[in-house]
N, C-alpha and C positions, 0 to 999 in steps of 0.2 A: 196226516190228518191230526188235530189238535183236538184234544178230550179234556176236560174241565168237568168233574162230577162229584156227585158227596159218596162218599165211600166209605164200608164198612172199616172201622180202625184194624178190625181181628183179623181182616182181608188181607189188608195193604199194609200193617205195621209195619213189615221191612223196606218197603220201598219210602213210606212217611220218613223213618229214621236215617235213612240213606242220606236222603235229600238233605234234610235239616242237620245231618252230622256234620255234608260237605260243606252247607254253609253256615251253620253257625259252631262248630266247632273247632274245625280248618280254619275257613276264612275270617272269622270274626273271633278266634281264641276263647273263645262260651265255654269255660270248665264243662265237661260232660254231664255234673253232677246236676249242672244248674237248667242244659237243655232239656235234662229228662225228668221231668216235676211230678209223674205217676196223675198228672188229670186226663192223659191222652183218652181211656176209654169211657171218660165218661163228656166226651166232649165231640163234637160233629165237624168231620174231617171233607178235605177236599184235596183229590190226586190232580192235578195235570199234566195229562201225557203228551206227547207227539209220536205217531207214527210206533206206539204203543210201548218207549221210554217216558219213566219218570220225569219230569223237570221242576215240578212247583206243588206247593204243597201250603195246607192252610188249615186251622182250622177256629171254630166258637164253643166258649162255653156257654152252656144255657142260662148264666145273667147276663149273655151278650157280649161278653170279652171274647172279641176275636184277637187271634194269636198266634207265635208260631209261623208265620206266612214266610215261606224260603222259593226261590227262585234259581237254579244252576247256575251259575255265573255266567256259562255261554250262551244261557237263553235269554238276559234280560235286557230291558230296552225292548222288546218284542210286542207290550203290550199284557204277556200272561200274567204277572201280580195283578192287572185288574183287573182281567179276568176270575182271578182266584177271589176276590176280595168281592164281588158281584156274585159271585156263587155263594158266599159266605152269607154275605146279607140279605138272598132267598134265603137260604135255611132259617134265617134269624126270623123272614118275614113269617113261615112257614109255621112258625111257635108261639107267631104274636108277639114280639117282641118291638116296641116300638123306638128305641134305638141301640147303638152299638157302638162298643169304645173299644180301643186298641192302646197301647203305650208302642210308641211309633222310635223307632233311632232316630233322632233328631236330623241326620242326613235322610233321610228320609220323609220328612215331613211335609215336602212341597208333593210328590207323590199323594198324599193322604188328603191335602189340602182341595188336589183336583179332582176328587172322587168325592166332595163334600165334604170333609172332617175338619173339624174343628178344636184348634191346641185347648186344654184348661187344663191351669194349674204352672208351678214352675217346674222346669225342666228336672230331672233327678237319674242319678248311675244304677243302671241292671247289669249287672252282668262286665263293671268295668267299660259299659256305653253308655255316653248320654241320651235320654229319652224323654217325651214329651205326652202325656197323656191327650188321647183328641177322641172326640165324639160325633156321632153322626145320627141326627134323625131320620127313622125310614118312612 
């Protein structure tokens, strides 16, 4: 059974951290320093589970910076990043918020494209990855 919800951060910290350790630490070489920014609790998180394992993780800050979106690398291609990223933008809608930007991995950008978002601005290095800021009205 697949679960997609917004979730207390104080709950689920270690399952958040998990997730996002394996992928952007491991996988994407993300100095530690730079994955853990200290905005985690004051920002609105999203678990998704299977079969009541972790796999994807998400979350916004309340000027609408969605962020942070990790996906297990065995799960992707599945569909669940957009399902995470639909969860995201309830909560956004849930606070009035009438749209939402992300800084997207440039390899990732056609993803964000078919979910509505839209690039501005020129490309720029986070984290030793190029990225692309995009926007989306809800």
């Amino acid at each position: 059974m697949i679960n997609v919800e917004i979730t207390p951060y104080s709950e689920t910290e270690d399952k958040i951290k998990k997730i996002r350790y394996e992928v952007f630490v491991r996988g994407q070489n993300v100095p530690e320093e730079i994955e853990t920014d200290g905005l985690d609790p004051d920002c609105t998180h999203v678990l998704l589970s299977i079969d009541g394992k972790p796999v994807g993780t998400g979350r916004i800050q309340n000027d609408g910076h969605i962020g942070r979106v990790a996906v297990l690398q065995e799960f992707r291609g599945k569909g669940f990043g957009t399902m995470i990223i639909k969860k995201l933008e309830e909560a956004a809608k849930e606070i009035k918020l009438r749209s939402v930007y992300l800084n997207s991995q440039c390899h990732a950008e056609l993803f964000y494209k078919r979910l509505g978002y839209r690039p501005v601005g020129e490309t720029f290095m986070e984290a030793g990855i190029e990225h692309v800021k995009m926007e989306k009205e809800l």
